[in-house]
N, C-alpha and C positions, 0 to 999 in steps of 0.2 A: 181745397185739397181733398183729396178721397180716402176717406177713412178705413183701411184693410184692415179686418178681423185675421184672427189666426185664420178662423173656417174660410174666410175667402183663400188667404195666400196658402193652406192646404189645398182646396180647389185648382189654384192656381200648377201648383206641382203635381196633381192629378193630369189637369190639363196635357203639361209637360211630358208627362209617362206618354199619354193618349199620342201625341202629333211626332213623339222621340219616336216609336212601337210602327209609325206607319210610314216614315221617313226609312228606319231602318228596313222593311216591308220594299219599300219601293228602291232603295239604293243596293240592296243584298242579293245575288241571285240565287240563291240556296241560305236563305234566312236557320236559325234554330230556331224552332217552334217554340221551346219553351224558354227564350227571351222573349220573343215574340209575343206569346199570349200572357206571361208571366205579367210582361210592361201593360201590356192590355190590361189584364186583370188590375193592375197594382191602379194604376191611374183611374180605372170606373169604382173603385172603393174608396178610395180619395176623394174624386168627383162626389161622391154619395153621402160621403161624412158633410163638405162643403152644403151639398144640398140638404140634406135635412138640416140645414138650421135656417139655409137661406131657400127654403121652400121653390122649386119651380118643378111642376108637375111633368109635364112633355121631358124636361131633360133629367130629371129621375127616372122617370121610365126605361128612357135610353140607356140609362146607364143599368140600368137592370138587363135590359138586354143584352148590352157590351158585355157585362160583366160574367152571364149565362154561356154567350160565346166564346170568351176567354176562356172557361171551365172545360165547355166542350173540348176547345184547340187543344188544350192540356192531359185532358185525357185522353186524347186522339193522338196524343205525339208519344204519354204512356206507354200506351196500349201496342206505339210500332215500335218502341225500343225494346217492350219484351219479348217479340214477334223475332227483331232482330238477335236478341240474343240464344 
């Protein structure tokens, strides 16, 4: 049997955020940006709690990156609703 810590099954619903965020992406044709990067976000901070305990370098990184792009996407969807208003 395979023994899941909390940190794994947080990871696990990080995950979930990640493949929900790119499914919705790919099924939406006019997606909101800020579910979009919102889920992004939420799932690479999860992923990142998971990993710092269970250590793997190449996919911490990533999720630093994700995490930096989610930031971006969000300030970018921001920045056209004030634009819009």
């Amino acid at each position: 049997m395979i023994d899941l810590d909390i940190y794994t099954l947080v990871g696990f619903v990080g995950m979930g955020c990640i493949i929900g965020a790119y499914a919705y992406l790919t099924w939406n044709d006019e997606p909101n940006p800020f579910v979009l990067h919102g889920t992004n976000l939420t799932g690479a901070v999860l992923l990142t709690v998971s990993l710092l305990v269970h250590t793997n370098w190449p996919s911490l990184v990533l999720e630093g990156f994700w995490a930096a792009i989610a930031i971006w996407g969000l300030g970018k969807a921001l920045r056209a609703r004030r634009t819009k208003a």
